[in-house]
N, C-alpha and C positions, 0 to 999 in steps of 0.2 A: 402437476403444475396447474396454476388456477390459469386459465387464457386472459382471464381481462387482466392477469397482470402479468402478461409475459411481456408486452411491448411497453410498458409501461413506464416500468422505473428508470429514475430520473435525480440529478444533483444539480444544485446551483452551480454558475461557470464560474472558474477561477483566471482564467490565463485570456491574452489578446484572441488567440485562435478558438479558445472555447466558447467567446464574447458573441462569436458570427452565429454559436448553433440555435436554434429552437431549445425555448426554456424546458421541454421536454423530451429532448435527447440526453444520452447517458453521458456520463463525464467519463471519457475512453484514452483520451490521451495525455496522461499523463508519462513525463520524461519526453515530451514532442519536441523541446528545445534540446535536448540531447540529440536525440535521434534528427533531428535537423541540423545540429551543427557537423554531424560526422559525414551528411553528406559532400559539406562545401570541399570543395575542389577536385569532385569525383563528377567524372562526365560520361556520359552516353552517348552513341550514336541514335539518330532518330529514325531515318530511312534506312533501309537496303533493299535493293534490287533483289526480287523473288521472279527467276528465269520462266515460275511457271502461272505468273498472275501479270497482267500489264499493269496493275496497281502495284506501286511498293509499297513494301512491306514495313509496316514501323517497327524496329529492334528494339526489344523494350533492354537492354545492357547487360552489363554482365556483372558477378558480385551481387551483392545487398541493392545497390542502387537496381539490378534488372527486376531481382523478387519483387521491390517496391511499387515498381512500375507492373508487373503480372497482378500484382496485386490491386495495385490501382486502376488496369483495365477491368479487371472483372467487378471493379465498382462502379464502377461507370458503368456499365454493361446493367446492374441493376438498379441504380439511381433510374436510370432513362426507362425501366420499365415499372416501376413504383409510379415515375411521374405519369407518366402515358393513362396508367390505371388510373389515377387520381383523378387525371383533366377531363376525363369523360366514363364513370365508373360504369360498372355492366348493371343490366337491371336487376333490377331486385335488389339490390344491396343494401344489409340495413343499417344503421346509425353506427352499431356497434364496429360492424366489419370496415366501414369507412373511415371510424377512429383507428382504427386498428392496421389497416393498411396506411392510413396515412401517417401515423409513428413511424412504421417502419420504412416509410418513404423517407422519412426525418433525417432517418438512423446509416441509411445507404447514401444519401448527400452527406451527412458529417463525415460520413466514411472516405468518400470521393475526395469530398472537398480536406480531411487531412492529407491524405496524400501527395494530392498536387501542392500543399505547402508545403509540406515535408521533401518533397523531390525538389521543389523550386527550377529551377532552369533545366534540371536532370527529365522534368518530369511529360512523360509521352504525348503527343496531343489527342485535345479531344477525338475518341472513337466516334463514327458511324454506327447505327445499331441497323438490323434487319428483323424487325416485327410483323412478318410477313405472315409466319405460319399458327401467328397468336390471335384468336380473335377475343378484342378486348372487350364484347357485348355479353360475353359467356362466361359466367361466374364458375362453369366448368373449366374452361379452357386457361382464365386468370389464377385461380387457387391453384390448379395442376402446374402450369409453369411457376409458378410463387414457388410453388417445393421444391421442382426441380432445380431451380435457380439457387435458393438458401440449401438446397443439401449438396449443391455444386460448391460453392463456397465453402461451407464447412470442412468439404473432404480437399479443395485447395489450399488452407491455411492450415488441414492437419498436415498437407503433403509437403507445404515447405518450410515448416519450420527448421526442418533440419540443416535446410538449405543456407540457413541466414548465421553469420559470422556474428557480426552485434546482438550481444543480452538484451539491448536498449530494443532494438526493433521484437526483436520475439517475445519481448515482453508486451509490447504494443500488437501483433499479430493473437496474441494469448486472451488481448482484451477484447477483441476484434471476433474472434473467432466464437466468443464463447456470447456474445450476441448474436450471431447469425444462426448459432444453434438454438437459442432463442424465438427468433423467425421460424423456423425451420417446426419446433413444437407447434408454435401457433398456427401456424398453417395449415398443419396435421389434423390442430383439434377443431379448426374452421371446415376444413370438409369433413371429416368423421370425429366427434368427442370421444375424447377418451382415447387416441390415437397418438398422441405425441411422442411415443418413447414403445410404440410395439415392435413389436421380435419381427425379426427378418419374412420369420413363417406366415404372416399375417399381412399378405402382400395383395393391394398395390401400397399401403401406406405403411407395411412396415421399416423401421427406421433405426432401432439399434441391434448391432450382432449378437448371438449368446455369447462370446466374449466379452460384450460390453463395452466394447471397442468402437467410435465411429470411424467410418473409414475416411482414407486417405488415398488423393490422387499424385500422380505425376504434373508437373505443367507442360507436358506434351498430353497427356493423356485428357484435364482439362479443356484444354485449348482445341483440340477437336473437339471437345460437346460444345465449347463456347462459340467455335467459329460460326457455326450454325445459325447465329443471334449477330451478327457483326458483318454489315460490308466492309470496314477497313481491316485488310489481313496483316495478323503479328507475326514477326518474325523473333522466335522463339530458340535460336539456338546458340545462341549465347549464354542462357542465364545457366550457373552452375547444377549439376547435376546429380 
């Protein structure tokens, strides 16, 4: 894969919700008025009381509408740290990686920002993030969590797809997913070239099985790597399993 054109590619918008992206984000949602009208009259709970946190816990629901909502936390979760790296980049950074990070800063807001119309009243409130243990002056520290983060993702939407009743939305998670893998390459070949797609054995950046398989998380199993990133705590045990 060439790098300058992994975050790259790009379609004219067609629909109201496509109208709000960056003329260079990817055209991802298509069937979003489907998938939005089969939420209308399906509700969630927002809070619940978590015995072992004095903060409560937001419930992200149960069915499609909770996937949508796990889903739409962990965008959130990296919309806010795209942004963060943007407002004040680390030094050294040059032209190219700044283009390049900031696409995909594009691409994790269109991401965020479908969901929360797609959920419409279902949809979770904005999270708290905890960037505590990231230092954003270190292009070490930035590209390292950038991986972590897009191969967290990747292995969340291979893990629930199974999870989701509606073709309408796994067909939208399918679109979703195979950008973040996207990410996930370029990041790879931003700290080491030629790394986007090495075998497991070739570790710290190797990335696909000799299956060939990328892997796939739980969203419990997720959600502890993510809570680590997150002062408001999800309450996660509702969503189908």
């Amino acid at each position: 894969m060439d790098p300058q054109s992994a975050a790259k590619t790009g379609q004219a918008s067609s629909s109201p919700l496509e109208s709000m992206m960056h003329r260079r984000k990817f055209l991802l949602f298509t069937g979003t008025a489907a998938a939005t009208a089969a939420l209308i009259g399906v509700s969630c709970k927002k809070d619940d009381d978590d015995n072992n946190n004095t903060t409560p816990a937001v419930n992200l629901g149960t069915g499609d509408v909770g996937i949508l909502n796990y889903a739409y936390a962990l965008e959130q979760l990296e919309a806010a740290f795209y942004i963060k790296v943007m407002q004040a980049p680390y030094g050294g950074i040059t032209a190219a990686e700044s283009e390049y990070l900031a696409d995909i800063r594009d691409h994790e807001i269109a991401h965020r920002d479908f969901f929360k119309a797609a959920l419409g009243s279902n949809a979770i409130q904005n999270l708290e993030v905890n960037f505590d243990s990231i230092d954003f002056t270190s292009r070490a520290s930035v590209l390292g969590t950038a991986k972590a983060f897009e191969d967290l993702g990747v292995s969340a939407y291979n893990g629930a797809g199974r999870l989701l009743q509606s073709s309408d939305f796994l067909t939208l998670a399918g679109k979703i997913v195979s950008v973040e893998a996207r990410h996930a390459a370029l990041i790879r070949d931003l700290l080491q070239n030629g790394s986007f797609a090495d075998l497991p054995s070739l570790q710290p950046l190797g990335a696909v099985p000799a299956n060939g398989l990328d892997a796939a998380r739980t969203p419990t199993q997720v959600l502890e790597i993510a809570k680590n990133y997150l002062r408001t705590p999800l309450n996660a045990s509702n969503l189908p399993s």
